[in-house]
C-alpha positions as CSV (number, residue, x, y, z in Angstrom):
1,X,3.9,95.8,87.1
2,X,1.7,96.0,89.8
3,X,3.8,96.6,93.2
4,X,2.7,95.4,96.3
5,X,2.2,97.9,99.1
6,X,4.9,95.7,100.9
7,X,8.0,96.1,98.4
8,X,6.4,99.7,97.9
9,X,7.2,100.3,101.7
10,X,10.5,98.1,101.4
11,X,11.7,100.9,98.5
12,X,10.5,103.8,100.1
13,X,12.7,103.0,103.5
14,X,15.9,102.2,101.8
15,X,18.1,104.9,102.6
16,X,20.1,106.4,99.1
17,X,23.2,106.8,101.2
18,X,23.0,103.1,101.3
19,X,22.7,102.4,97.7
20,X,24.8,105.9,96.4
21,X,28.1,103.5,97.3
22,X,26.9,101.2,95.3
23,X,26.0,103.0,92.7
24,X,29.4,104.6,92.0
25,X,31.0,101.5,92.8
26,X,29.5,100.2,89.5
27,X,29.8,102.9,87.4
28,X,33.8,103.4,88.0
29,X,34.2,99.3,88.3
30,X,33.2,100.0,84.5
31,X,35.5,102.8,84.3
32,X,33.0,105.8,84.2
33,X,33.3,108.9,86.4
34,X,31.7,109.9,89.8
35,X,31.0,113.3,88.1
36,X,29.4,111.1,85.6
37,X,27.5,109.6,88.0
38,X,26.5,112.8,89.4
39,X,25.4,114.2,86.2
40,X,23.1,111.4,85.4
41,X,21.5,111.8,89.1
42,X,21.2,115.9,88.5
43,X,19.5,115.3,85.0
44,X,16.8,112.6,86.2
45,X,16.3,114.7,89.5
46,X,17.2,118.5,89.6
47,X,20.0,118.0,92.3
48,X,23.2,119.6,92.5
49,X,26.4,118.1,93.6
50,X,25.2,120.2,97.3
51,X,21.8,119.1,97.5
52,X,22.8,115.5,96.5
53,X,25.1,115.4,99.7
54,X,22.8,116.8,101.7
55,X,20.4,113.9,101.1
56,X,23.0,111.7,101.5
57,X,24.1,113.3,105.0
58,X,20.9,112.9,106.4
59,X,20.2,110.0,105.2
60,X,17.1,110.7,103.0
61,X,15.0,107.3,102.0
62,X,14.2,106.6,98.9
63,X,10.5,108.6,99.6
64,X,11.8,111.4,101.2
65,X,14.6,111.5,97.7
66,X,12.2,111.4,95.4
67,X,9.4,113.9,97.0
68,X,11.9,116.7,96.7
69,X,12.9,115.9,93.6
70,X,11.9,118.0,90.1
71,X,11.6,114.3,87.9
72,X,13.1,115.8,84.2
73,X,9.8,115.8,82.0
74,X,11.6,113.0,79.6
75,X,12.2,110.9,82.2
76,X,9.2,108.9,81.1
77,X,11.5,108.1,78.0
78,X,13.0,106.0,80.1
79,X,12.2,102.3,78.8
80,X,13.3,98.8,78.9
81,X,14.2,96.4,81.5
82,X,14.9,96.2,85.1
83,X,15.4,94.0,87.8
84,X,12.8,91.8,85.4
85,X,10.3,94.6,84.9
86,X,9.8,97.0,82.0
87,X,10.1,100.4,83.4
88,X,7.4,102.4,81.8
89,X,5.1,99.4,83.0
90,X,5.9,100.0,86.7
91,X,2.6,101.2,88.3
92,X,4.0,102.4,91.7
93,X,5.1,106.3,90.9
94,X,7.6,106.0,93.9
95,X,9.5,102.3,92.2
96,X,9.2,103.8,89.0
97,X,11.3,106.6,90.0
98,X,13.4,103.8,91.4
99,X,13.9,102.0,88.6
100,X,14.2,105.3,86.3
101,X,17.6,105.9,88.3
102,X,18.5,102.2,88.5
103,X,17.8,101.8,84.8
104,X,20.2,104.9,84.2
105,X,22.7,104.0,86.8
106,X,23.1,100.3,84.6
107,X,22.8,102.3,81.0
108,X,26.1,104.3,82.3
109,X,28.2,101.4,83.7
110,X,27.4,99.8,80.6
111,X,29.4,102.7,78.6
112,X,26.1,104.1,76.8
113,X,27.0,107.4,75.6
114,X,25.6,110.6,77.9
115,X,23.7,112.0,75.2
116,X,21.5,108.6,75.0
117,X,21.4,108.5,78.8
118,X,20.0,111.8,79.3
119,X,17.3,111.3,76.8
120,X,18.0,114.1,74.2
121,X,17.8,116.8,77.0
């Protein structure tokens, strides 16, 4: 996929205290856990429960997340679909890392099992 610098710029201002309500919205709607949630997050980004409401405080974009993030080295295991796109097609570094957590975000609310989501970590 080959990302316009406009919905580049459209990601990288979304705040992730926006979207974190959503997130766990979906994931418990489908009966999994906040901790869950928060595990998932931790393993594709190297933040703890602290950090994580931190960024959320101060209302951290999407660019600003994902520059002080550590990215798990098997996060590029992360495949399939998304939004339309295949994820390990995604050129952008900044939507992939989107997606990545998007992708894993949908993979819990759909019950996959922790072990699968995390990638063998």
């Amino acid at each position: 996929m080959t990302s316009s610098n406009t919905h580049r710029q459209r990601i990288a201002r979304i705040s992730f205290a926006s979207v974190y309500p959503m997130y766990l919205a979906k994931v418990e709607k489908k009966g999994r856990t906040r901790e869950e949630l928060h595990q998932v997050i931790k393993w594709l980004t190297g933040f703890d429960d602290k950090k994580l409401q931190e960024l959320i405080d101060e209302k951290a974009t999407f660019e600003t997340f994902f520059q002080r993030a550590s990215l798990h080295p098997n996060a590029r295991l992360i495949t399939g679909l998304i939004c339309g796109y295949r994820v390990e097609d995604i050129e952008d570094p900044l939507t992939q890392q989107a997606r990545y957590l998007d992708k894993l975000v949908d993979e819990l609310a759909k019950g996959r099992k922790m072990e699968k989501i995390l990638r063998g970590s």
